[in-house]
N, C-alpha and C positions, 0 to 999 in steps of 0.2 A: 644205788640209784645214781642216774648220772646227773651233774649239774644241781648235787645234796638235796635231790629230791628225795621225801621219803612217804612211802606209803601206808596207807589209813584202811581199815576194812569194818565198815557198821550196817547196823540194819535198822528200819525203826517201823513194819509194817510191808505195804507193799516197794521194793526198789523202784518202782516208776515214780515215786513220792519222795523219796530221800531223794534219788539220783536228779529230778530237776531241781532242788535245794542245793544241794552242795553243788553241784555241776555248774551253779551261777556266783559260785566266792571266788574272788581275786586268790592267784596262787593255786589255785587245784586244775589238775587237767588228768586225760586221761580214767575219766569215768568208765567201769563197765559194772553192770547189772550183773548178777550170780547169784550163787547158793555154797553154804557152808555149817559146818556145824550139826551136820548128820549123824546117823549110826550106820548110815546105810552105806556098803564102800562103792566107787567106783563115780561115775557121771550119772548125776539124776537129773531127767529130764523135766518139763514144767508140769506136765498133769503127775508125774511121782510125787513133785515137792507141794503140789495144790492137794495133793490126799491127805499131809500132814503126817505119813505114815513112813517119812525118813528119817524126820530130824531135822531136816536144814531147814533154815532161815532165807530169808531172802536179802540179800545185802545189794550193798556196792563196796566196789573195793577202786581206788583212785589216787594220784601222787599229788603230794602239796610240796610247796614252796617252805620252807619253814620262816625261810625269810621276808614272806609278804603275808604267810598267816600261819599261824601257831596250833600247833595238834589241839592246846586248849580251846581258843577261837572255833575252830571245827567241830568239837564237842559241844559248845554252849549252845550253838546254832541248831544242831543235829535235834540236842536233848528240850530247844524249847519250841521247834517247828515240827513237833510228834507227842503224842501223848506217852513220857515215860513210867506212869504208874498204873498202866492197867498191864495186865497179864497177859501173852500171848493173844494180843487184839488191838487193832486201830481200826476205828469205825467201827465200820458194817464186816471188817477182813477178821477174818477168825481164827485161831488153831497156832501151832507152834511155828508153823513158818511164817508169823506176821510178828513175832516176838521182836522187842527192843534188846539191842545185842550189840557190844562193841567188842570186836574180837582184835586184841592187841597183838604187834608184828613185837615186841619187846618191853622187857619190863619198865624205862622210861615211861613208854605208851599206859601200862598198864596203873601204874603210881600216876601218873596225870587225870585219865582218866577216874580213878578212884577219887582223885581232888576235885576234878567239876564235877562229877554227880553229889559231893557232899554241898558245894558251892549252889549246886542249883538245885537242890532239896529243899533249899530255904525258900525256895519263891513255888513252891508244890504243896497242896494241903496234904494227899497221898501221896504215902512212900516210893521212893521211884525205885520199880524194877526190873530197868535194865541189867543185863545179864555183860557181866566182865572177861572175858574168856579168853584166851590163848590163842591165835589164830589156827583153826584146821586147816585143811585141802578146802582150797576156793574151787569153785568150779565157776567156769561163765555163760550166764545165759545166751539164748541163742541170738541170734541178729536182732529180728521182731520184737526184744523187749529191750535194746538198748536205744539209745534216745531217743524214749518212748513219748515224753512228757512233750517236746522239741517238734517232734516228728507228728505229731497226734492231740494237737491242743483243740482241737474240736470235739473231739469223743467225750461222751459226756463223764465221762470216767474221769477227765481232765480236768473238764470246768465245774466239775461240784466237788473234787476233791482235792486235785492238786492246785488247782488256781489260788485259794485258800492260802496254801503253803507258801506258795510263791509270793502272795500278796504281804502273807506275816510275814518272809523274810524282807520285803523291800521294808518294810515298817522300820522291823528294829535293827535291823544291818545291813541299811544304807551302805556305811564305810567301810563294810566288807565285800561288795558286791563287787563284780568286775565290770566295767566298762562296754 
C-alpha cells in the first residue's frame, strides 16, 4: 500500500452501519461496501447475499493510516458500535450475512485482533462472537450502497439505526474522529 497504508476488512451486520462508523475516524479512507466470506464462487449480487444462501457477509474493506490510528483503535470502535455477541444478527437484520466478522489481511492483523476481542470482552456480559477469519475474495458492492449512510441520512433506515451509531461514536471517540 502506498504511503504505509495498510488495509482492514470487517463486517458487524449491515455495511451501511459499519461503513458510516469507520468512514468518520481520522486515518481511514477509502471505504467500499462488499461481500466476503462465501461458499458460493464467483460475484454475488445483493438479493443472492440478502437470501443468506452464499455465505457472505457483508463487510467494508478500507485503508488506515497506522500512524494516526492503529489496527487496535479500529477494532475497539468497530466491536463497541455493534452488538458483538449475538449470532449472525444486528437488530431487526437477520441470517449469516449480518454476522460480526473480522476477516484479517495477515497474521499481525489476526493476533491484534484476537487481543481486543479478549480486552473488550470484559466490558460484554455475553460472549462476543465475532468470527476471526483469514481474508477471502472481497467482492464490492454495487454504486447504490456505497456511501450510503452520507448520501441517504434521511431514509429512515438511517435515522433509527445508523444515527445511533454515529451518535455512540461521537460519545466515546471524540479523539478519534476526523475533522
Amino acid at each position: 500500500m502506498k504511503n504505509n497504508l495498510q488495509q482492514a476488512t470487517i463486517g458487524g451486520g449491515c455495511f451501511w452501519c459499519v461503513e458510516a462508523v469507520i468512514q468518520r475516524l481520522k486515518g481511514v479512507s477509502n471505504v467500499v461496501s462488499g461481500y466476503a466470506g462465501g461458499q458460493v464462487p464467483g460475484h454475488p449480487t445483493y438479493r443472492e447475499i440478502c437470501s443468506g444462501l452464499t455465505g457472505h457477509a457483508e463487510v467494508i474493506q478500507f485503508d488506515f493510516d497506522p500512524a494516526v490510528i492503529t489496527y487496535a483503535e479500529i477494532l475497539t470502535v468497530f466491536l463497541t458500535t455493534h452488538d458483538p455477541t449475538t449470532l449472525n444478527r444486528q437488530g431487526a437484520d437477520r441470517g449469516t450475512q449480518y454476522r460480526s466478522v473480522i476477516f484479517y489481511h495477515n497474521d499481525e492483523q489476526k493476533a491484534q485482533a484476537e487481543q481486543v476481542i479478549k480486552v473488550v470482552q470484559e466490558y460484554y456480559e455475553d460472549p462476543i462472537v465475532t468470527e476471526v477469519s483469514e481474508l477471502p475474495p472481497f467482492y464490492e458492492a454495487t454504486q447504490e450502497h456505497q456511501d450510503y449512510y452520507n448520501e441517504n441520512r434521511q431514509q429512515g433506515y438511517c435515522r433509527v439505526v445508523i444515527d445511533p451509531k454515529v451518535a455512540k461514536l461521537k460519545k466515546f471517540y471524540e479523539h478519534l474522529l476526523a475533522s
